[in-house]
C-alpha positions in Angstrom: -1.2 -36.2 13.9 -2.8 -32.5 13.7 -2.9 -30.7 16.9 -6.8 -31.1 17.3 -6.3 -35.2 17.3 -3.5 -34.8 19.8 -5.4 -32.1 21.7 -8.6 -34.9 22.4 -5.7 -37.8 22.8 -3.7 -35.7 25.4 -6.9 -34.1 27.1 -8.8 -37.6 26.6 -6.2 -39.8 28.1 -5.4 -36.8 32.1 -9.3 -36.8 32.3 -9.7 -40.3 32.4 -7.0 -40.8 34.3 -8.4 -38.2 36.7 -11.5 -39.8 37.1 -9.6 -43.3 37.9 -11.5 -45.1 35.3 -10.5 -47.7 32.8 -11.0 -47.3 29.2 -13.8 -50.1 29.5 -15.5 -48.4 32.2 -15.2 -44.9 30.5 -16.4 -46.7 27.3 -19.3 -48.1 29.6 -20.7 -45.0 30.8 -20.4 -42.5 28.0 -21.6 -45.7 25.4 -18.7 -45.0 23.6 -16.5 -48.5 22.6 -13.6 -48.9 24.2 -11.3 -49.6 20.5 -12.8 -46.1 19.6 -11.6 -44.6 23.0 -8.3 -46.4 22.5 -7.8 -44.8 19.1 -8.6 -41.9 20.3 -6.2 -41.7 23.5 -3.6 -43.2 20.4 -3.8 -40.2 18.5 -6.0 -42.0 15.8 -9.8 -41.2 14.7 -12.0 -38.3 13.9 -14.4 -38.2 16.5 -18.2 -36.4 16.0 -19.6 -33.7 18.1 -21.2 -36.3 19.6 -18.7 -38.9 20.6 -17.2 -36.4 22.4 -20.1 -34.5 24.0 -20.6 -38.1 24.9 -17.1 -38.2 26.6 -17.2 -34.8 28.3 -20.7 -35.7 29.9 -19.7 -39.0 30.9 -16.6 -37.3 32.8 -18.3 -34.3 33.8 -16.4 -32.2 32.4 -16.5 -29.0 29.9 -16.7 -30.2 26.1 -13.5 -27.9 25.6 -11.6 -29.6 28.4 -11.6 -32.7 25.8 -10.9 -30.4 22.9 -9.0 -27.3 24.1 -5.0 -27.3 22.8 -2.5 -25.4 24.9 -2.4 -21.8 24.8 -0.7 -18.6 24.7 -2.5 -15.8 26.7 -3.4 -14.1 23.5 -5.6 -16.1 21.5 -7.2 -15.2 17.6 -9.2 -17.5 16.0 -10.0 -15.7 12.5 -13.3 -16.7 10.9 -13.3 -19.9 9.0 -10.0 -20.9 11.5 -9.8 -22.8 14.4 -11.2 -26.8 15.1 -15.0 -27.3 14.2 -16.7 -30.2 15.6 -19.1 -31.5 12.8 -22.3 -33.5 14.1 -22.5 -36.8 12.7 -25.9 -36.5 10.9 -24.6 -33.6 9.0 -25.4 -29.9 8.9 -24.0 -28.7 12.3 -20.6 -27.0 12.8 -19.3 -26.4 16.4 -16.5 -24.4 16.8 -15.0 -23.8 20.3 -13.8 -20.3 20.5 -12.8 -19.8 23.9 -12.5 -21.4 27.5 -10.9 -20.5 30.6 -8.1 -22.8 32.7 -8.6 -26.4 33.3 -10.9 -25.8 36.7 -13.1 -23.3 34.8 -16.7 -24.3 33.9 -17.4 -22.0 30.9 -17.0 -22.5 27.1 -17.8 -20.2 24.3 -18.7 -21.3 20.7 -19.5 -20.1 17.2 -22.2 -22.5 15.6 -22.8 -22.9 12.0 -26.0 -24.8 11.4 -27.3 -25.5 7.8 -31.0 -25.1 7.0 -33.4 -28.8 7.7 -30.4 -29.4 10.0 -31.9 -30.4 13.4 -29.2 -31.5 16.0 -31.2 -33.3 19.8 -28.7 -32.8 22.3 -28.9 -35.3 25.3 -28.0 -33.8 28.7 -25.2 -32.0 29.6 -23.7 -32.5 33.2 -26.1 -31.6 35.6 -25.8 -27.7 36.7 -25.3 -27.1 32.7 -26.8 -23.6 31.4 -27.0 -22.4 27.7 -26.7 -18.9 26.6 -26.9 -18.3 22.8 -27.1 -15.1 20.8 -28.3 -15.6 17.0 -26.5 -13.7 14.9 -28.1 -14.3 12.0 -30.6 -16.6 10.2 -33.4 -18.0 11.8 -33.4 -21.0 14.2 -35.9 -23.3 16.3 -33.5 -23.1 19.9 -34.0 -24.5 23.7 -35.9 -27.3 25.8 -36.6 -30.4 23.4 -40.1 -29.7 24.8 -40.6 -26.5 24.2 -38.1 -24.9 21.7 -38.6 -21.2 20.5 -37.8 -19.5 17.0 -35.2 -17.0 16.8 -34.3 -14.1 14.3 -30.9 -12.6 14.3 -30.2 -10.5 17.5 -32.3 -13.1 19.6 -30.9 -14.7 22.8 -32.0 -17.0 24.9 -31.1 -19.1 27.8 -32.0 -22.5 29.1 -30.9 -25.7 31.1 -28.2 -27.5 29.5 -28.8 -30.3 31.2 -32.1 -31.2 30.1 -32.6 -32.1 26.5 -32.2 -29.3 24.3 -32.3 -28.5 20.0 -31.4 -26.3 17.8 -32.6 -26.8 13.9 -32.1 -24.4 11.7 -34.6 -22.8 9.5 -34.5 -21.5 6.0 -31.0 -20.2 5.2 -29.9 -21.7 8.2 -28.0 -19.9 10.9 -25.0 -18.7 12.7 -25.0 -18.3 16.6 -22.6 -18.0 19.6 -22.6 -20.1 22.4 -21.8 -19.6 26.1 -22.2 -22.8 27.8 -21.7 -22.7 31.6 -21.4 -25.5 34.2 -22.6 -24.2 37.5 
């Protein structure tokens, strides 16, 4: 088992536990199925970005919280390392970078998404804000509703926990990601 699988199984099986739910009832709410869950707490699996985006919202929790290993307290994650989170339709890469302890409520991320690639993400826990710098590319970013196009350098911030997108546009793009649960 890699240390990614046995980071979500570890991180997967306290949180559940914290929230006093049943595999079936965390299945329930997240609409995740409970044998997937139970490979998952097992060790087993290869769960998308949104599986467990699914999970962490479900729980209320930080994405990383499901995802984050144990640490040192110096941490390098050299470009190209470190546990990317692929989106099941393709084209998007989500790497977590950074997040504080267990209680925290922020997450940092690099994101690698491929040009045509569109990825519509549902709410995040409520309180959710999105900060993200484009480093380079170009990229249609924020509110499902009323998304904006960004050149490198560009930031923007919006609610997390409203629908949001991010498609990227010819050449696709790289960005960073501060998402913050308030």
């Amino acid at each position: 088992m890699s240390d990614a699988v046995r980071a979500v199984a570890t991180n997967l099986q306290r949180e559940r536990t914290r929230a006093g739910w049943s595999i079936s009832e965390l299945g329930r709410r997240a609409n995740v199925a409970k044998s997937t869950l139970s490979q998952l707490e097992a060790g087993s699996g290869n769960p998308s970005v949104e599986t467990l985006w699914a999970l962490a919202t479900a729980l209320g929790i930080p994405f990383a919280r499901l995802v984050e290993p144990a640490t040192s307290r110096v941490t390098v994650v050299r470009a190209g390392e470190g546990q990317a989170y692929a989106s099941g339709a393709g084209g998007y890469l989500a790497t977590l970078l950074a997040t504080a302890a267990p209680d925290s409520r922020c997450d940092l991320y690099r994101l690698e998404v491929a040009e045509g690639a569109r990825r519509e993400s549902d709410p995040h826990p409520q309180g959710t804000v999105e900060h993200l710098l484009l480093c380079s590319g170009s990229a249609l970013i924020g509110p499902a509703d009323d998304p904006v196009l960004l050149g490198p350098g560009d930031f923007i911030s919006y609610r997390g926990d409203a629908p949001h997108v991010f498609e990227g546009r010819p050449g696709g793009a790289l960005a960073m990601l501060v998402s913050e649960q308030r």
